[in-house]
C-alpha positions in Angstrom: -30.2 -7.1 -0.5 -29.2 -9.3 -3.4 -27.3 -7.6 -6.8 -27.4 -9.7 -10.0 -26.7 -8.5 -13.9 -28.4 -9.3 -16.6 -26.3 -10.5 -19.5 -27.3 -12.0 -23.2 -28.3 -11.0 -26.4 -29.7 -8.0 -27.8 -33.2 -8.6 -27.9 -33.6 -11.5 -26.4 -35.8 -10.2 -23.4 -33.5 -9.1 -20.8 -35.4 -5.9 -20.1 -39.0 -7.5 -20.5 -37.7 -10.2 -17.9 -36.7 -7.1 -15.6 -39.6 -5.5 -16.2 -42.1 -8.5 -15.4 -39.9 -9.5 -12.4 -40.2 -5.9 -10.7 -43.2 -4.0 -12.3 -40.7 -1.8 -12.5 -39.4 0.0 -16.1 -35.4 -0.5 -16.4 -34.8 1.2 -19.4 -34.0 4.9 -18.2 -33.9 7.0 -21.0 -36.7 7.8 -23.7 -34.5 6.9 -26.8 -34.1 3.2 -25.3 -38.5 3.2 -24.7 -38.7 3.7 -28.5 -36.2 2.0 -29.6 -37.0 -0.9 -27.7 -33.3 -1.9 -27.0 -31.5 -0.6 -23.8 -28.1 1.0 -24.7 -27.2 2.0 -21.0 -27.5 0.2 -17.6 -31.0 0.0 -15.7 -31.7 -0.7 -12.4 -34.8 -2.3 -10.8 -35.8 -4.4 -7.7 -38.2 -7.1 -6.1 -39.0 -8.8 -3.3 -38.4 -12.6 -3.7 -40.9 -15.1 -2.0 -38.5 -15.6 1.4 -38.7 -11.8 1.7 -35.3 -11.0 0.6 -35.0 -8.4 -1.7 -33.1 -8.9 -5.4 -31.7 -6.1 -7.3 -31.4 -6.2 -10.8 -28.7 -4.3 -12.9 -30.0 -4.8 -16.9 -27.2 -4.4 -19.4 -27.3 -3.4 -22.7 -26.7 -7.0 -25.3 -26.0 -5.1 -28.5 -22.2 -5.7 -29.3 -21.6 -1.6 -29.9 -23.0 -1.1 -25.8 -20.7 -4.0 -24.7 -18.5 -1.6 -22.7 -21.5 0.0 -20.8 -22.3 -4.0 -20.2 -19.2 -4.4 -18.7 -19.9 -1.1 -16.2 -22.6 -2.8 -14.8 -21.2 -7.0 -14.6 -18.0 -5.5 -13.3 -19.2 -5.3 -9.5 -21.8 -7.4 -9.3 -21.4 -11.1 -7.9 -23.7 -12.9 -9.8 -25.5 -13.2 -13.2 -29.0 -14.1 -14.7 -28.0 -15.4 -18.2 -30.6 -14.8 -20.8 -31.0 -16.7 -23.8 -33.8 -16.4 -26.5 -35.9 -20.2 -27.2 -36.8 -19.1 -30.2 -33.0 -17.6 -31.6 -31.1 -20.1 -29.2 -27.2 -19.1 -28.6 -26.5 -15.7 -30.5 -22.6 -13.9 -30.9 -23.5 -11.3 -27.5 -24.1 -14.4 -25.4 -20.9 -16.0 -26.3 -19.2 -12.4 -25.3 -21.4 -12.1 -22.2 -20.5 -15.0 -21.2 -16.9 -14.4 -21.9 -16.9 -11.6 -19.9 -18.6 -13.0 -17.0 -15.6 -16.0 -17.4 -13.2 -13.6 -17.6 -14.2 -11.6 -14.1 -14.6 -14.8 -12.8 -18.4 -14.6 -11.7 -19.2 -18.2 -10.1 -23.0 -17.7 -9.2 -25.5 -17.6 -11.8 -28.6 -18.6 -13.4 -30.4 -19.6 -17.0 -33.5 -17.9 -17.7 -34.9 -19.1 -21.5 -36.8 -16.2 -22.4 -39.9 -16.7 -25.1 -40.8 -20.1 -24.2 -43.9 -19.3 -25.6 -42.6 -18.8 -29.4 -40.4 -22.3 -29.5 -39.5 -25.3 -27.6 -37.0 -23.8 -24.9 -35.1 -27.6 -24.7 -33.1 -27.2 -27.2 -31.9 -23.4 -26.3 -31.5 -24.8 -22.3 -29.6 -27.6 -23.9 -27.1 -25.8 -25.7 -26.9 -22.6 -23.1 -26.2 -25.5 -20.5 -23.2 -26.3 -22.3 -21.5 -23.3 -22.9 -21.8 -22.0 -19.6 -20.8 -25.0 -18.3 -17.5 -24.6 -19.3 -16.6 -21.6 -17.8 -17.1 -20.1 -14.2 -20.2 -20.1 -13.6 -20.2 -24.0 -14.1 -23.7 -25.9 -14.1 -26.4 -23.6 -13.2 -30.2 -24.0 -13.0 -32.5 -23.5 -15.9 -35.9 -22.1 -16.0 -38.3 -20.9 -19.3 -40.4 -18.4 -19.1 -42.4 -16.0 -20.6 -42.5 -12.2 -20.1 -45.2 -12.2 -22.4 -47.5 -14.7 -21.0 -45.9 -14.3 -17.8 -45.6 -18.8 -17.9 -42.3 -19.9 -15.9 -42.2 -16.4 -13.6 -42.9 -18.1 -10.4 -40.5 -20.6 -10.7 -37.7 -18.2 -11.9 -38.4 -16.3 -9.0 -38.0 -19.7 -6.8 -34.8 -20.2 -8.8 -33.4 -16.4 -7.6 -34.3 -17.1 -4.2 -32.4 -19.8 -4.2 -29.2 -18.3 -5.9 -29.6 -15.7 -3.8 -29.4 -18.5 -0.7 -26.1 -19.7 -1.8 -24.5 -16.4 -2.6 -21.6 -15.8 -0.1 -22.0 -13.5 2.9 -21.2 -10.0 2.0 -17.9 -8.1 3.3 -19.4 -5.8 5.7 -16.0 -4.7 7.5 -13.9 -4.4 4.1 -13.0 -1.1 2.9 -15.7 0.7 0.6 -14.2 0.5 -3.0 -17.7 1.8 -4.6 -17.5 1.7 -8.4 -19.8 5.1 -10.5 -21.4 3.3 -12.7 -23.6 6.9 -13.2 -23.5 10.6 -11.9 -26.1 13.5 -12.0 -27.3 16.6 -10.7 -30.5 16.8 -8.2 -31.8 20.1 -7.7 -31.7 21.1 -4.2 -29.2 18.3 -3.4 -26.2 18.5 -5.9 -24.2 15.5 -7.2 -25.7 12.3 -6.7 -23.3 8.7 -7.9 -24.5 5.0 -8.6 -23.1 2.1 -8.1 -23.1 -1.3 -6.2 -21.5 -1.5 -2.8 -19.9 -5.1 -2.9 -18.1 -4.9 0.2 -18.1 -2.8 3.3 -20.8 0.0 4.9 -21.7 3.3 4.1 -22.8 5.7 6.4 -24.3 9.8 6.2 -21.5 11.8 7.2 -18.6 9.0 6.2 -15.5 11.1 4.4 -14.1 9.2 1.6 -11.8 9.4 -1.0 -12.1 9.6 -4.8 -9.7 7.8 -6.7 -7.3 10.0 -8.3 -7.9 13.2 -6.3 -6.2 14.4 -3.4 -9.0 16.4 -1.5 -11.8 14.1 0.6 -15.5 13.8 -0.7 -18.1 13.4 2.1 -21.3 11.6 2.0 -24.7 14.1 2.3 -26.9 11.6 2.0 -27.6 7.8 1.2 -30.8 5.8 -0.7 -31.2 2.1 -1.7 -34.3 1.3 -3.2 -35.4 4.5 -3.6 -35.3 5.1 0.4 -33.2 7.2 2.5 -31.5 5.4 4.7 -28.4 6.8 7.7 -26.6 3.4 6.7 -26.3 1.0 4.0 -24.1 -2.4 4.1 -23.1 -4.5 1.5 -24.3 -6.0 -0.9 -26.6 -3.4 -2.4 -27.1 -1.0 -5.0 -26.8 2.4 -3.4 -27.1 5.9 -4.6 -24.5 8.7 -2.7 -25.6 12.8 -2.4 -21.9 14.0 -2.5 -21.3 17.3 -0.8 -19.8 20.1 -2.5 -18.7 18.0 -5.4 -19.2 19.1 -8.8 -20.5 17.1 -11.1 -17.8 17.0 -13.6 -15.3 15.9 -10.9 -16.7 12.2 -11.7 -18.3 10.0 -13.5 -18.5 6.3 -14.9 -15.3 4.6 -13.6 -14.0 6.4 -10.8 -14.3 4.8 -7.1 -15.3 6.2 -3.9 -12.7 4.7 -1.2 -12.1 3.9 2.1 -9.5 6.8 2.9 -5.5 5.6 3.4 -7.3 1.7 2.3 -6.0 1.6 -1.3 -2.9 1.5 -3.8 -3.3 3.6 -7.0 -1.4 2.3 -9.6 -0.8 2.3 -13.6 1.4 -0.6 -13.2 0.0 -4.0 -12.7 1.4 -7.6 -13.0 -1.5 -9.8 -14.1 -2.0 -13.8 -14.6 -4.1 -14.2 -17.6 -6.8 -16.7 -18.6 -7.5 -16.7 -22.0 -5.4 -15.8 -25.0 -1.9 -16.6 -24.6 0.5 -13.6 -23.9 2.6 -13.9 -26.2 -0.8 -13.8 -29.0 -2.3 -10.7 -27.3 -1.9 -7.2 -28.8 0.4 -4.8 -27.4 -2.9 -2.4 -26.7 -6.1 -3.2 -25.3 -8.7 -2.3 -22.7 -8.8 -3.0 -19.1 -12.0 -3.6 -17.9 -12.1 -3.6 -13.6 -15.6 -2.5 -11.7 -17.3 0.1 -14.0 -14.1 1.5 -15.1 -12.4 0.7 -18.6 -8.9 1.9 -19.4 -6.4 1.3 -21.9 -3.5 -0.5 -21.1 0.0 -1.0 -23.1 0.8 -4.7 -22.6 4.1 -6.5 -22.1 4.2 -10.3 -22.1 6.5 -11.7 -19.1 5.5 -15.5 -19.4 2.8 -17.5 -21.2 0.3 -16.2 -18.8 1.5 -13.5 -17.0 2.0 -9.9 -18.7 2.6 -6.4 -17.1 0.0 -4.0 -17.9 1.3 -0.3 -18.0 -2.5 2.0 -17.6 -3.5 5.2 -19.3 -4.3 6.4 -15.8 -4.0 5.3 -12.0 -7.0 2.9 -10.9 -7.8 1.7 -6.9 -6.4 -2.1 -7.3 -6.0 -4.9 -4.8 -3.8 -7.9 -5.5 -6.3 -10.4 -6.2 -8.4 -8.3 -8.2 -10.7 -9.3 -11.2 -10.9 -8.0 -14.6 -10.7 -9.0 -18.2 -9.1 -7.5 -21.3 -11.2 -6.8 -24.2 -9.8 -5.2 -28.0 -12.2 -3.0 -28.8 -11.3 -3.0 -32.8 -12.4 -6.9 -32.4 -15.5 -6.9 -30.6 -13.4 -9.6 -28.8 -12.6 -10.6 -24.8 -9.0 -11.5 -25.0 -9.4 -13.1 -21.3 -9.3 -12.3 -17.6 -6.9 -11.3 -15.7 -5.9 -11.6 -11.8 -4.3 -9.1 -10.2 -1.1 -10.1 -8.6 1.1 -7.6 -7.8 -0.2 -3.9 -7.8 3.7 -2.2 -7.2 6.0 -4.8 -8.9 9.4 -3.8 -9.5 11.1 -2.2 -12.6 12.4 -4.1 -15.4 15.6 -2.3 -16.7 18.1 -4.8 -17.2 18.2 -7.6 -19.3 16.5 -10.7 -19.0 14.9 -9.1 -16.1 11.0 -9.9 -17.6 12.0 -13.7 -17.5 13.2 -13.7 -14.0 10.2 -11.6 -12.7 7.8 -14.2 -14.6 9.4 -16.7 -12.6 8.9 -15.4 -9.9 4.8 -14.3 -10.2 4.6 -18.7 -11.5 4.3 -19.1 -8.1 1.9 -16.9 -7.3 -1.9 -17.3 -7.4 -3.7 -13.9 -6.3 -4.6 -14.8 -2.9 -2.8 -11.8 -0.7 -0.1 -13.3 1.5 1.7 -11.2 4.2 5.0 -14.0 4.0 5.6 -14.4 0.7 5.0 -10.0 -0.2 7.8 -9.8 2.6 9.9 -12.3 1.2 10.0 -10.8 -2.3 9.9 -7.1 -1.0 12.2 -7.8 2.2 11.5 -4.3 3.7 7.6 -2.8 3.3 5.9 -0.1 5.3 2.7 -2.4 6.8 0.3 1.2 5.7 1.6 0.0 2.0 0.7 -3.7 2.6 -2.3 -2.6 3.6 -3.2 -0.7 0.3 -2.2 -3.4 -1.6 -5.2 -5.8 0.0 -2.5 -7.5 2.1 -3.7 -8.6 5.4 -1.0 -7.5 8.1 -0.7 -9.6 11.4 3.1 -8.7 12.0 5.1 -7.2 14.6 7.0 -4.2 12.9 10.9 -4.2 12.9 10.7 -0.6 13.6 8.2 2.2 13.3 5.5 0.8 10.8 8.1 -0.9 8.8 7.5 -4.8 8.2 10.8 -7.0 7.3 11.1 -10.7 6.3 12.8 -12.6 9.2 15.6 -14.1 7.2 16.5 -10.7 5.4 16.6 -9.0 8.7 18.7 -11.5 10.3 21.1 -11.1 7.3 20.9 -7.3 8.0 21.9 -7.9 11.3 24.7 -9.9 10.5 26.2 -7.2 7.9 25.9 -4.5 10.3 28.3 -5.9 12.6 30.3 -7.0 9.5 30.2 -2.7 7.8 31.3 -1.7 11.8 33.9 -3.6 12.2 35.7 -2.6 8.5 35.1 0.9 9.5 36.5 0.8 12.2 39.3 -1.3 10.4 39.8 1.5 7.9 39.2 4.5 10.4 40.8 2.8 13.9 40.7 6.4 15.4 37.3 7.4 14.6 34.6 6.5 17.7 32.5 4.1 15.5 30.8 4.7 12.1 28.1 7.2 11.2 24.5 6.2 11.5 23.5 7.8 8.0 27.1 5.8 6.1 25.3 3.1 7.7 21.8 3.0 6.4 23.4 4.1 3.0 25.9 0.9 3.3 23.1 -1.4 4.1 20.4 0.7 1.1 18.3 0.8 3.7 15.1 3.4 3.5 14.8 4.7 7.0 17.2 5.3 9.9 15.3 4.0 12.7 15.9 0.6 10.8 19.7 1.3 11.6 18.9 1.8 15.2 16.4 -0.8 15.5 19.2 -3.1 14.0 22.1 -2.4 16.5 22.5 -4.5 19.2 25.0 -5.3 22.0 27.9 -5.6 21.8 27.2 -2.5 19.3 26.1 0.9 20.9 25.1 4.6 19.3 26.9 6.9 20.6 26.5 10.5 19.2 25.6 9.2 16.1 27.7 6.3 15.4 28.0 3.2 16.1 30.5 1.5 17.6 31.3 -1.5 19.7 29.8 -0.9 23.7 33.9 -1.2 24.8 34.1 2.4 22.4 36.0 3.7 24.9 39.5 1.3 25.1 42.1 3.1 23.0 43.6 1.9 19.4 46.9 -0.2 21.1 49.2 3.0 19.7 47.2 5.7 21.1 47.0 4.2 23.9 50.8 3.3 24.4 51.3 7.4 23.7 49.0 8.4 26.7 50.9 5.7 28.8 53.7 8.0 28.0 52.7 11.0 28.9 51.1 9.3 32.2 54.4 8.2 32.7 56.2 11.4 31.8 53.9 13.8 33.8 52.1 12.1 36.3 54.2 13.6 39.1 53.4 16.9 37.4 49.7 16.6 36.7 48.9 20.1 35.7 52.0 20.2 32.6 51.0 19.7 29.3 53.6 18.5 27.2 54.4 21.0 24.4 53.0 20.7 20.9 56.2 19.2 19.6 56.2 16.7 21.9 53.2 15.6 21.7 54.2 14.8 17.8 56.7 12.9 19.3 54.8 10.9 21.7 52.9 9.9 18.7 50.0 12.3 19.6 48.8 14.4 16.4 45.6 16.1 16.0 43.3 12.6 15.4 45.1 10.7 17.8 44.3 13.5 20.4 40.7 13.1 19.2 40.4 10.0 19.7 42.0 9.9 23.0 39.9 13.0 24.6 36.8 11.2 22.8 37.7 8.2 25.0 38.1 10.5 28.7 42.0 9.1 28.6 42.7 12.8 27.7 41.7 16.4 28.6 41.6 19.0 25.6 42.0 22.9 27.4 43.0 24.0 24.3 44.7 23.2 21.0 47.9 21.4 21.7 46.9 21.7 25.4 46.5 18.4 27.0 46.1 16.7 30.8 45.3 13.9 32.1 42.1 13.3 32.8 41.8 13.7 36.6 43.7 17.4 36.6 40.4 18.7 37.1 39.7 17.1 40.9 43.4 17.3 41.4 43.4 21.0 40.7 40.4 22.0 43.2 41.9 20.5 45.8 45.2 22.3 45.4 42.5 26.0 44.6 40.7 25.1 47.7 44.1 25.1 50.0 44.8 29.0 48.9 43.6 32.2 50.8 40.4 32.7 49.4 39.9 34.7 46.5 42.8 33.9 44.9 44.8 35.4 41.4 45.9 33.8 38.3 49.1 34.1 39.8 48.8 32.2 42.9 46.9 29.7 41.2 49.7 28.9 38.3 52.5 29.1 41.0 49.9 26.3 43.5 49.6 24.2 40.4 53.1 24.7 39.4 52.2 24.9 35.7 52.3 27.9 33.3 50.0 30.6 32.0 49.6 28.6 29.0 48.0 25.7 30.9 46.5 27.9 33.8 44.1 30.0 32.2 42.6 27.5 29.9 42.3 25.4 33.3 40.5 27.9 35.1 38.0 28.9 32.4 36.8 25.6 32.5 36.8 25.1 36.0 34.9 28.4 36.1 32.5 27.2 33.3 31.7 24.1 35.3 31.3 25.7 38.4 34.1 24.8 40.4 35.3 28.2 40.7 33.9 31.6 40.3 35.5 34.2 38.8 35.3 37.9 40.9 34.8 41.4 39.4 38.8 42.4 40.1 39.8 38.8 38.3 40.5 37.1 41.5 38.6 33.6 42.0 37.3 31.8 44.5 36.4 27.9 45.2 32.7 27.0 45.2 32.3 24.5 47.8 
């Protein structure tokens, strides 16, 4: 299927067109039938002479039902511009065609409506032109008649051929489906509107609705007044919701892909158009069928930050346009270009970030978004419409190269001034780390450590943790010295002071297995354990405290400490009278 708007003048035939193109009646509602002038969207269809089928989505061209115009260009990827032969170019089909500029619409056609009442040269003449100049650029021209019904066959030659040229849909994108209307069937609950541009459908499918936090899931699915299991893009699609209410929606809000898409009220945009610094500081923000007002804050001469009333589904490299309501007037489009920028608190900080969005043009790119955000979740990238092809760092999180080789290089740089200002601690703390380096997420730490750095309980430290600061290590040469012949003696608390051992130096020592902690202020060396079993294991089995301390030639201060942690490890077992024995 094939989607294209209407757009043009109020009365100038758009619906008459519809109407002798289909056989089908576009205008919905009874007031729009007398009137004779649609005021809200219609939607009708045909089947072109190749067999491919066109839909048609007929705005309103009266300049009070411009927004409900915009609903219906918003999604759709091309445009059948009509233009009057008898009234030529009117004030709605310079806006129309503003707007269509604005969202950047490149496919279109001319259709010259009433060629039967005046010479349609002139009106194709001067239609030509103006579209010309904007994004549609030269497009074919064909007058016809609803009336008479002259000029039909060819304009349906001239929509198979747009339709020929239009570029293959999405059909693996994310669903971003735009409401465009919403009602109540009885039997069947809330049905939506709108037109799928990219991605599939499918019965069953659970999807998100923009702004909410609980899923929606699709009942049921018709295009074309079908039911169908399945419907790919591009194609104007009606969605039974289950369980929804019907005032949980309406005109403007999406139906996503879950987890696919960024909600934001902060956008940086590149305009086209008015200059920035000429655009008021409120407007409305016209993106798929949604319109919203937005604060605006220039940045450079084309790029302003756009702060919105509420949270919308955007993608850098979005579409939309600006339009002031109290002015009937399109200020200009606007691409998307960043859909999380950062905050501007300090001064000069809007110049700066419009320097940096000059060299951007819209067109995702997984580099340059790491470059400027140097650490990003690849789930976030994602969201943003950012194709991701990396390798994460860590977990899911992406990093540019150059700003995680610089991390690398200041975590060996924060180590070694810790250990510098703390020589007895065993390295620094993971956590005073990440909070050193601002990073988000501890397993970047980890993922950034690497030989000869180490974690260890924690920290990290140099792999060679476990050689001694030169002056503890000079006091447990001393007590080696001093009690090597008497293994199981621990030197008393005072002289450990003055071997230069305090409470830290200990630490560090016993952290480092040059030490063995029984007890506060009660020390060995580290192979008293082995040495003791051996001497345990030469006594009459079971043995007492007593023999024990006299075999080991140490006192009760050292001895019972020792043989609690012999017993605790198993070396010895301790027997309902108190006596112990060796377990070999």
């Amino acid at each position: 299927m094939f989607v294209v708007a209407t757009a043009g003048h109020v009365d100038h035939g758009k619906s008459t067109l519809v109407r002798s193109l289909t056989g089908m009646e576009p205008d919905r509602w009874a007031e729009e039938r007398r009137r004779g002038m649609t005021i809200d969207l219609g939607f009708a269809w045909t089947t072109l002479p190749s067999g491919a089928t066109m839909a048609f989505v007929d705005v309103p061209g009266h300049e009070r039902f411009v927004p409900n115009m915009l609903a219906g260009v918003g999604p759709v990827p091309a445009a059948l511009v009509v233009v009057a032969a008898d009234e030529g170019w009117m004030p709605q089909s310079a806006e129309h065609l503003a707007a269509l500029d604005a969202l950047g619409v490149a496919y279109g056609l001319l259709a010259v409506t009433r060629a039967d009442l005046a010479d349609p040269g002139p009106a194709i003449a001067h239609a030509r032109a103006e579209i010309a100049a904007t994004s549609l650029g030269a497009v074919p021209a064909v007058a016809v008649s609803g009336l008479t019904g002259a000029g039909l066959p060819d304009l349906r030659a001239a929509l198979d051929q747009l339709a020929a040229g239009l570029p293959a849909p999405a059909v693996d994108d994310p669903v971003r489906l735009w409401v465009d209307r919403s009602f109540t069937v009885r039997g069947s609950g809330t049905v939506v509107t709108g037109t799928l541009g990219g991605g599939r459908l499918r019965v069953g499918d659970e999807l998100e609705l923009a702004g909410a936090d609980e899923p929606v899931r699709v009942r049921g699915l018709h295009t074309l007044g079908e039911a169908r299991p399945e419907v790919t893009a591009v194609a104007r699609v009606a969605v039974n919701l289950r369980g929804t209410p019907r005032d949980r929606l309406g005109r403007g809000d999406a139906l996503l892909t879950p987890g696919r898409f960024h909600h934001t009220d902060l956008v940086d945009v590149r305009l086209t158009g008015d200059p920035a610094a000429d655009l008021p500081a409120a407007l409305t923000l016209h993106v798929g069928s949604a319109a919203v007002p937005v604060r605006v804050r220039p940045l450079g001469p084309d790029t302003v930050r756009l702060r919105l009333a509420r949270p919308l589904p955007l993608l850098v490299g979005d579409r939309a346009l600006l339009r002031d309501p109290g002015r009937h007037h399109v200020t200009g489009g606007v691409r998307v270009l960043d859909v999380a920028p950062p905050p501007l608190a300090r001064r000069g900080a809007a110049a700066a970030r419009a320097q940096a969005l000059a060299g951007l043009d819209g067109r995702p790119d997984l580099a340059g978004e790491l470059r400027r955000r140097r650490l990003v979740r690849a789930g976030a990238l994602i969201r943003m419409g950012v194709p991701v092809h990396a390798a994460p760092v860590a977990g899911d999180w992406l990093a540019d190269p150059e700003h995680w080789r610089r991390l690398g290089e200041q975590v060996t740089e924060e180590v070694a001034r810790h250990a510098r200002e703390h020589p007895l601690e065993p390295g620094m703390p993971v956590d005073a780390l990440r909070q050193r380096l601002a990073l988000p997420d501890r397993a970047l730490v980890e993922a950034l450590v690497r030989p000869p750095l180490r974690i260890h309980a924690g920290r990290v430290g140099a792999a060679s943790a476990d050689v001694l600061p030169e002056p503890v290590a000079r006091a447990v040469q001393r007590v080696r010295a001093e009690y090597g012949d008497r293994p199981f003696r621990a030197p008393e608390a005072d002289r450990l002071v003055d071997l230069g051992l305090g409470p830290r130096e200990i630490g560090a020592a016993v952290r480092a297995g040059a030490l063995l902690r029984l007890a506060d202020n009660v020390v060995l060396l580290p192979d008293a354990l082995d040495g003791a079993v051996r001497v345990l294991a030469g006594l009459p089995q079971p043995f007492t405290l007593s023999a024990a301390r006299q075999a080991l030639d140490t006192t009760r201060r050292v001895a019972v400490p020792l043989l609690e942690l012999l017993d605790r490890r198993g070396a010895t077992r301790r027997l309902p009278d108190d006596a112990r024995i060796v377990v070999t």
